[in-house]
Wavefront OBJ file of the C-alpha trace (Angstrom):
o trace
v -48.989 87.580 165.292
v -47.692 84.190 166.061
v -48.828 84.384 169.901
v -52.414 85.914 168.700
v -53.018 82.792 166.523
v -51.631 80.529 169.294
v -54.454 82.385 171.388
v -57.092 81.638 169.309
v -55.972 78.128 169.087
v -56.528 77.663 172.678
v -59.935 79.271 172.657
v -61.013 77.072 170.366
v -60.252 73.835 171.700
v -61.650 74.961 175.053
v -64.561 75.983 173.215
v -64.386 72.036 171.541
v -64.027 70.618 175.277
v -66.670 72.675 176.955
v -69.266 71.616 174.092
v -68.065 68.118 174.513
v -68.932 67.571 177.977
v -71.843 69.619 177.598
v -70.918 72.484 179.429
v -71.975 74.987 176.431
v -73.535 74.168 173.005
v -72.376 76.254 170.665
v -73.846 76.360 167.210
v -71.170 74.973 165.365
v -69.323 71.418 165.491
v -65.635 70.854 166.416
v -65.211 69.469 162.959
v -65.773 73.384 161.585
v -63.392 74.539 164.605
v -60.575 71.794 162.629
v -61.398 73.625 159.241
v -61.600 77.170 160.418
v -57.825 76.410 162.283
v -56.558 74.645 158.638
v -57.895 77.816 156.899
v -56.183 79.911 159.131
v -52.791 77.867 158.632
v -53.140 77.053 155.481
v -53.417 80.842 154.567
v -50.160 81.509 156.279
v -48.212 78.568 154.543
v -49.364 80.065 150.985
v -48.279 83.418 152.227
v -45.016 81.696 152.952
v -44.827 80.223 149.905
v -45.081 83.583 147.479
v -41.351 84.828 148.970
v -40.467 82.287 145.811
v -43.051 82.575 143.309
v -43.515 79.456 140.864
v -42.811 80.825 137.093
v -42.685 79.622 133.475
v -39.772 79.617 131.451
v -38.453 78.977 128.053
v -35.025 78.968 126.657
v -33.475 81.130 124.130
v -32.803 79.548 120.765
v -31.018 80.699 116.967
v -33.243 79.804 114.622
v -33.541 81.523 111.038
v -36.089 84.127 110.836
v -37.720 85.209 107.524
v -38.142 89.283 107.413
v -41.581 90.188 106.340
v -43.930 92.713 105.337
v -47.548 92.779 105.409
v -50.038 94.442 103.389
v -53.739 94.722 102.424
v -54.356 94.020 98.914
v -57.227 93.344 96.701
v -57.294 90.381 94.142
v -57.968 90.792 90.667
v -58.346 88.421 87.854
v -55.162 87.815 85.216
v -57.190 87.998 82.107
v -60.879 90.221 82.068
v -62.985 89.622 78.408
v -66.171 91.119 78.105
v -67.259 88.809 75.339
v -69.493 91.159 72.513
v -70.995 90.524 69.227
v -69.250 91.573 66.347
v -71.679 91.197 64.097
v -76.012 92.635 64.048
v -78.198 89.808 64.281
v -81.078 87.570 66.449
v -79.235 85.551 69.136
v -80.396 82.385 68.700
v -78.609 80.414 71.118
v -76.660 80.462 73.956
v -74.055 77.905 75.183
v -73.261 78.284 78.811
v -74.870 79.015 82.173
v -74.266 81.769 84.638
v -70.665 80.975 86.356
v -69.577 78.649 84.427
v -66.021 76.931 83.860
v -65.463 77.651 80.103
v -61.793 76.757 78.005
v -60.512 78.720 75.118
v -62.484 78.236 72.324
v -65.611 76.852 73.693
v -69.305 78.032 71.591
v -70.895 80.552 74.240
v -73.736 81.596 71.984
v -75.010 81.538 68.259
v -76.302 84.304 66.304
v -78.928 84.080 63.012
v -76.357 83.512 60.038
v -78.777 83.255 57.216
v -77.651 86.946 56.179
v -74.188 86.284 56.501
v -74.283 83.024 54.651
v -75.951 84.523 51.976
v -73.280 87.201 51.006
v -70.401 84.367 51.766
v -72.444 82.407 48.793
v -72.731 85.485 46.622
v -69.295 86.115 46.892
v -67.990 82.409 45.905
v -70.498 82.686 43.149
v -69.309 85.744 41.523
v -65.475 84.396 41.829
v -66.910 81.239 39.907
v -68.358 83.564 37.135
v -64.734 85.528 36.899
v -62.656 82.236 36.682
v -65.003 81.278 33.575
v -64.467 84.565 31.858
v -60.439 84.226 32.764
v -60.365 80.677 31.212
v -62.233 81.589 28.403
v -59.811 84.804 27.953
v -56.827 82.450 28.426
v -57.557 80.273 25.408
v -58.111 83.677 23.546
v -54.824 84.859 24.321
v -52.767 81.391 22.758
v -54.687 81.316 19.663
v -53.956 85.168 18.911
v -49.848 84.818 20.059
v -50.044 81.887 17.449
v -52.040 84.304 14.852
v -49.298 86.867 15.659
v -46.241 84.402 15.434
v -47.372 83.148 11.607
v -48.055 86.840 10.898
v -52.130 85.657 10.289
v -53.229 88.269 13.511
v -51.887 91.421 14.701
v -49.449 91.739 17.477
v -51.769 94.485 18.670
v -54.398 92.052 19.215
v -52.869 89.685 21.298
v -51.296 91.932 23.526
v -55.038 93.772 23.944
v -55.738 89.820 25.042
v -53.104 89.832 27.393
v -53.810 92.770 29.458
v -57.854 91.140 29.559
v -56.489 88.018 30.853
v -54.137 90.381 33.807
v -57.689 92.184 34.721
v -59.702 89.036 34.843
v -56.635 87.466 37.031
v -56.953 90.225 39.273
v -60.724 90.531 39.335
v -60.016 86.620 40.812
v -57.931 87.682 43.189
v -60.528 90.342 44.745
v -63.085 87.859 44.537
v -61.013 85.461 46.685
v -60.539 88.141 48.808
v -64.479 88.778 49.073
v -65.046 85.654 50.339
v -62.544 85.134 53.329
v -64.062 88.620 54.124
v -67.454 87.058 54.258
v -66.290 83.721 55.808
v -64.743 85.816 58.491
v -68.135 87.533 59.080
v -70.157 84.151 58.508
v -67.689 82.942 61.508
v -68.438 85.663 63.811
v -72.091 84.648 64.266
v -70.613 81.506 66.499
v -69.148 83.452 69.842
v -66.348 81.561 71.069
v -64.520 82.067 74.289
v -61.509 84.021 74.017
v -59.904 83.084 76.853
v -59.734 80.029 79.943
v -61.901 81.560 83.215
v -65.404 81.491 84.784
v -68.351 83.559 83.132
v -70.668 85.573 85.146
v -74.166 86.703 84.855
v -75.378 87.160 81.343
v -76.332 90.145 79.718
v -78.689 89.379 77.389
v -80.780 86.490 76.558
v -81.575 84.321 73.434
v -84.122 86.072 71.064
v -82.759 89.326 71.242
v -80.822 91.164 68.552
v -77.613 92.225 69.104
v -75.232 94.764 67.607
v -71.526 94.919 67.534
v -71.915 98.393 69.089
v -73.367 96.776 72.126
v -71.261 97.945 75.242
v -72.676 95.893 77.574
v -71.835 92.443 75.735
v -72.966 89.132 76.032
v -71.119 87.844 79.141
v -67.941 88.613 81.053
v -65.326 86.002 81.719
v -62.669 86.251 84.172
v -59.644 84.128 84.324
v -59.482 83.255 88.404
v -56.676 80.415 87.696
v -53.872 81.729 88.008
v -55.049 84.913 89.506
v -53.273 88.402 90.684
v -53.297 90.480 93.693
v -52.489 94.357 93.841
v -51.175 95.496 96.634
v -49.221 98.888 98.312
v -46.068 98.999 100.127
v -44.731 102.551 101.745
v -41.512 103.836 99.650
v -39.410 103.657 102.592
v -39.236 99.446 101.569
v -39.050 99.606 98.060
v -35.404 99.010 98.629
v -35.470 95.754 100.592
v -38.240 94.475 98.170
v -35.911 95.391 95.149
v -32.930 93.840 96.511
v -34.738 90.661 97.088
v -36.619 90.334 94.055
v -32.676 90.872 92.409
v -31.818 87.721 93.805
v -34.816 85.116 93.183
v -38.861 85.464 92.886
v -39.976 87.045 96.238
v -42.693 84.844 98.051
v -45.787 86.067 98.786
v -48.362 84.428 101.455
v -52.314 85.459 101.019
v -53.597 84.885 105.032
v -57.220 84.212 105.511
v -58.720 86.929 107.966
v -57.158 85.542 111.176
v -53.857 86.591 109.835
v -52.044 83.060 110.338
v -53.786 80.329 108.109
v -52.123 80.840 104.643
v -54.969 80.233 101.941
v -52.036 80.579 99.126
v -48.540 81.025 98.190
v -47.549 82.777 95.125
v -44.792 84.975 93.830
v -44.325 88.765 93.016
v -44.720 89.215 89.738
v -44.111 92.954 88.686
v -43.156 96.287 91.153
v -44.610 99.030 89.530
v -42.054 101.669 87.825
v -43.262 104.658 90.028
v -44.006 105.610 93.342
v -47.119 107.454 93.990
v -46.119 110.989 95.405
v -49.460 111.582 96.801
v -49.474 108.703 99.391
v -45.956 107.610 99.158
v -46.486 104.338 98.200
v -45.725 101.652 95.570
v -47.802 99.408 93.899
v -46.976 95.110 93.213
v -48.475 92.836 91.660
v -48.153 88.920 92.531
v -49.679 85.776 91.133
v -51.082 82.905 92.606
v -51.910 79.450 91.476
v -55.582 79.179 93.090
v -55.934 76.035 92.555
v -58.623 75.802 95.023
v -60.022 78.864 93.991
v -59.809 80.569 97.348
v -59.404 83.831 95.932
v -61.868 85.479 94.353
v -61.931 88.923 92.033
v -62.432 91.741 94.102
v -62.168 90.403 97.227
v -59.985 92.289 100.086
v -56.748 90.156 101.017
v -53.791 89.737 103.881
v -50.919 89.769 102.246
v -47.310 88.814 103.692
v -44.521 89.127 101.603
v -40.764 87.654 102.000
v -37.966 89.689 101.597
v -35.158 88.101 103.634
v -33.731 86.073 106.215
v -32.301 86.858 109.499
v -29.691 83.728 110.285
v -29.094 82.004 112.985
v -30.835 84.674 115.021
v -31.376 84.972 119.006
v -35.159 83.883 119.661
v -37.261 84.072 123.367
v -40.976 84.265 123.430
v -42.738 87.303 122.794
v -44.035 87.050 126.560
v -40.556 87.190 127.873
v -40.206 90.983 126.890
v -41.362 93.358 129.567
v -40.534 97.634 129.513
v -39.595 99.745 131.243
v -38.098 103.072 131.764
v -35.137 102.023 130.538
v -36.859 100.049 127.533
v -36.886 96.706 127.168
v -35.961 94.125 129.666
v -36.251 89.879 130.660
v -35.466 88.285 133.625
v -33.079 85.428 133.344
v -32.770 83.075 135.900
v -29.655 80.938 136.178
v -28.854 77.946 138.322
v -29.277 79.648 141.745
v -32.842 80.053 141.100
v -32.721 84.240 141.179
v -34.185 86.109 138.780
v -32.117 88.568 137.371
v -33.599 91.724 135.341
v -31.245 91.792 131.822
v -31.543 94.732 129.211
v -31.903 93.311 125.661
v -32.240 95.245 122.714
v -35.332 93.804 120.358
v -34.831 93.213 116.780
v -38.164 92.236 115.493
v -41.286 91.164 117.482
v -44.556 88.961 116.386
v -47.204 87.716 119.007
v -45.769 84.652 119.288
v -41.501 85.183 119.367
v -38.884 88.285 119.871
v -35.576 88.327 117.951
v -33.319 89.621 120.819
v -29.910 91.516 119.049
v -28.136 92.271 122.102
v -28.489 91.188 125.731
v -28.402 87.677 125.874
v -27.318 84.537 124.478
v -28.945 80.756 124.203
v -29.153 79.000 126.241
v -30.111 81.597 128.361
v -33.095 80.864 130.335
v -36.132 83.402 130.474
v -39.141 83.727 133.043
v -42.258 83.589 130.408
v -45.200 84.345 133.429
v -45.320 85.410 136.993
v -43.970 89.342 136.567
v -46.395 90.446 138.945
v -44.280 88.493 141.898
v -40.734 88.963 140.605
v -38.546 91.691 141.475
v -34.986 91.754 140.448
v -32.760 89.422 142.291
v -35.798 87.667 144.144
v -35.557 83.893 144.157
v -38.088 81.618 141.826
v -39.612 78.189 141.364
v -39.182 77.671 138.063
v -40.731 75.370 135.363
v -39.655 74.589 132.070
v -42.414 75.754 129.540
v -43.745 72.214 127.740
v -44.167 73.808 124.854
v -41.495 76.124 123.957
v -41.927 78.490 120.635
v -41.718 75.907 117.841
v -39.079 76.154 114.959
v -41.114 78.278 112.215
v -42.529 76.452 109.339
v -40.191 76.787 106.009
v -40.455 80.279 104.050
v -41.932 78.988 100.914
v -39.752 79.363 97.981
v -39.896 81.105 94.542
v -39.563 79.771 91.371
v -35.637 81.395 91.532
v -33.229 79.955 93.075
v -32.482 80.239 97.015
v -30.430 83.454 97.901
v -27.684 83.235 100.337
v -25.773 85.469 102.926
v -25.637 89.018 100.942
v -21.837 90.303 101.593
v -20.942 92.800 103.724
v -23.642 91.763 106.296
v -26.614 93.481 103.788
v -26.005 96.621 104.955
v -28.858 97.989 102.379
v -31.707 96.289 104.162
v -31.045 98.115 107.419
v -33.819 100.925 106.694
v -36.046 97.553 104.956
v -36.201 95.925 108.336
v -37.039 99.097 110.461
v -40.227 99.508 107.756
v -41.313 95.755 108.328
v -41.861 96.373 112.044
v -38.521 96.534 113.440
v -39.439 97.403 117.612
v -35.796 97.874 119.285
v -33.777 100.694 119.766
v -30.806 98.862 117.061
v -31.102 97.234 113.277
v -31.020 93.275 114.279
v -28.269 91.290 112.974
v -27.067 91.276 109.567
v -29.897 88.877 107.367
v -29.488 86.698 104.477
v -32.157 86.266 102.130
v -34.725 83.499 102.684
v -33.741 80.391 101.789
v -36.387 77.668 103.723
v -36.399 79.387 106.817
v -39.066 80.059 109.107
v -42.336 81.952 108.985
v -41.865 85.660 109.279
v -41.267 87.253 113.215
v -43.223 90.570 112.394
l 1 2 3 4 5 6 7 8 9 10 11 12 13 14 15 16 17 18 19 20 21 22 23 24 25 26 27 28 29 30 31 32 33 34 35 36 37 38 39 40 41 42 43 44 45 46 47 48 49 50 51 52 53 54 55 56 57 58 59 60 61 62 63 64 65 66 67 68 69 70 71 72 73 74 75 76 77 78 79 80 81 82 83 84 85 86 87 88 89 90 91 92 93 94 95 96 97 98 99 100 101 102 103 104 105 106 107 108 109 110 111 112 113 114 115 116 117 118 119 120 121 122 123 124 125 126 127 128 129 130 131 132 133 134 135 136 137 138 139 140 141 142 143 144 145 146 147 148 149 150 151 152 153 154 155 156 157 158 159 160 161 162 163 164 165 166 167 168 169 170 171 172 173 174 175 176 177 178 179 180 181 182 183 184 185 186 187 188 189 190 191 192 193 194 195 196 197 198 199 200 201 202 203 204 205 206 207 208 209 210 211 212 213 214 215 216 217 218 219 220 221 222 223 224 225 226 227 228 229 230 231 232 233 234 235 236 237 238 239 240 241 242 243 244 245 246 247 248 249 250 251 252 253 254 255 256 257 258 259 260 261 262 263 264 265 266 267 268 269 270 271 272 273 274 275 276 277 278 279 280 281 282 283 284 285 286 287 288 289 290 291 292 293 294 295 296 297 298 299 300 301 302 303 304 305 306 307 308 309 310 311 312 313 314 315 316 317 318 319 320 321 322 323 324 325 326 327 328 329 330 331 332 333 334 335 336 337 338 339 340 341 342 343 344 345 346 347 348 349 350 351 352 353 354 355 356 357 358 359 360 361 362 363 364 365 366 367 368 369 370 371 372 373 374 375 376 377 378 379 380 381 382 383 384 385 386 387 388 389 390 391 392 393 394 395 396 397 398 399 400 401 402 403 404 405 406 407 408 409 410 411 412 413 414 415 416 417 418 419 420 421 422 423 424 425 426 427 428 429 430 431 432 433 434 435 436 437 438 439 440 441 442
């Protein structure tokens, strides 16, 4: 090969010398002949080059990893009030607009009271007529027990007084009891908001007449701060969620639909008391603050949910990992510059880092690019990645306190960690709960 080239060398600066004295013109310039022979050389300097390959790589780190679960779940609002009449009448007047911010006790709407202020008048009146008659039957009864005392009256008398002046007393009482019956009913014609939340779209507008049978209402409000989230988690980590909720309020993360910005952090509130035997799962509730009211009633969420920590765990980049036959592999390359092919054993696995349990141990250094031109043993250019996989942001706390190591190196959470999305052939290292680690390796 090396002669053939030399050969074709030669013709062409002939070729250059014969067009220079004019001997042949050939339809190129001996400037192309220069290019066409650095082509040609160039092109077999690259091909030297590739017997050592240039490759990215990144170090292997411990770093605490939170363990995670993710779910779909749908947000609901705390507190639902469909806000009715509860007494017949014209509305005359409503107080709000569609979606608005109302607070507990704030006048939605007005209906006609002239009805109800009428029999709240009529009562009051007819209590006034029964306290006369019980004054006047009180003076009665002390003139007749001084009668009966000085033997001028009968006995029989004034106790036929006393037992009027019991049944006036109590015809009082009913009377009283008349009117906070109508004042209650005179107060129901003012509809007041029950609860703190946003209203919707109204039902009905002013100048119709309502009933208290109504099942429509006038308005629904929905409390949207703080607000819930419903979600299902297979049976098989109901265990790991229980244990970790034991310890301190487990954290929950809502994602917005790329799966990594986190529009909200809140806590789990309740795990429901039963598992559902016809899909295997269990149902949780958590709350969120929504202060920025992010979340919305109804609306389909990303959930991730914290239920421990792996410490001081063996980290690489996700790209590191390559399989095989054998399962799962990285090449390590040490101070000679060779790439050596190493069995590890994955714990857990997101897109962006690997939690190696066995095979490996910082600082080891990992080829991160470049498989198609490595074989095992085959010697490298490598280059430090600039930007190696970052510590993970904090796990968000609870309002508990933070767990530590579990004893015994938490054997129960071995079959939580293979639900969450455990990829390697063993359970990764013994985890402690969360306590500030890093965002969840999936």
């Amino acid at each position: 090969m090396r002669k053939f080239l030399l050969f074709l060398v030669v013709i062409a600066i002939g070729l250059g010398v014969a067009q220079y004295f004019g001997w042949v013109k050939l339809p190129f310039g001996g400037g192309q002949v220069a290019q066409t022979a650095q082509r040609v050389f160039g092109g077999r300097r690259q091909q030297q080059k590739v017997d050592e390959p240039p490759v990215l790589t990144a170090r292997a780190r411990r770093l605490d990893v939170p363990v995670t679960l993710d779910a779909v779940g749908t947000v609901q609002a705390l507190n639902t009030v469909v806000v009715r009449a509860q007494v017949d009448g014209k509305l005359i007047e409503l107080n709000f607009t569609d979606g608005q911010d109302v607070r507990k006790g704030d006048i939605l709407a007005r209906i006609d009271p002239v009805t109800y202020q009428a029999q709240y008048d009529q009562a009051v009146g007819k209590k006034a007529q029964d306290e006369a008659q019980l004054a006047n039957a009180r003076i009665d009864l002390d003139r007749y027990d001084k009668l009966a005392v000085s033997n001028y009256g009968s006995k029989q008398q004034a106790d036929t007084q006393r037992a009027l002046v019991a049944q006036l007393d109590a015809q009082v009482r009913v009377d009283q009891a008349a009117i906070d019956n109508a004042k209650a009913v005179l107060g129901y014609t003012t509809v007041v908001a029950p609860i703190d939340g946003r209203t919707g779209l109204r039902a009905v507008d002013a100048g119709n007449i309502v009933h208290a049978s109504d099942s429509t209402g006038i308005v629904t409000i929905t409390q949207v701060q703080p607000i819930a989230a419903i979600f299902n988690l297979p049976q098989q980590q109901l265990r790991a969620v229980n244990a970790g909720q034991s310890l301190a309020p487990l954290v929950v993360q809502a994602l917005a639909d790329d799966n990594v910005a986190v529009v909200d952090t809140g806590v789990v509130q309740v795990v429901d008391n039963l598992v559902d035997s016809s899909t295997g799962t269990v149902r949780v509730k958590a709350a969120f603050p929504n202060a920025n009211k992010a979340l919305w009633p109804g609306q389909f969420l990303n959930l991730r949910l914290f239920v421990d920590t792996l410490k001081q765990a063996v980290v690489v980049p996700t790209a590191a990992v390559q399989r095989g036959p054998n399962g799962a592999f990285v090449y390590v390359v040490g101070d000679d510059r060779k790439a050596v092919m190493t069995a590890v054993t994955v714990g857990r696995q997101d897109e962006r880092q690997a939690v190696i349990a066995t095979g490996i141990e910082p600082p080891a250094r990992v080829i991160t690019s470049g498989f198609s031109l490595i074989t095992d043993g085959a010697l490298v250019t490598p280059t430090e990645d600039a930007a190696p996989p970052a510590d993970p942001a904090s796990a968000p706390r609870g309002n508990g306190a933070a767990r530590g190591p579990r004893s015994g190196g938490g054997n129960g959470t071995g079959q939580r960690r293979q639900g969450a999305g455990q990829t390697g052939d063993a359970p990764p290292p013994a985890a402690a709960a969360p306590t500030g680690a890093a965002p969840a390796a999936q």
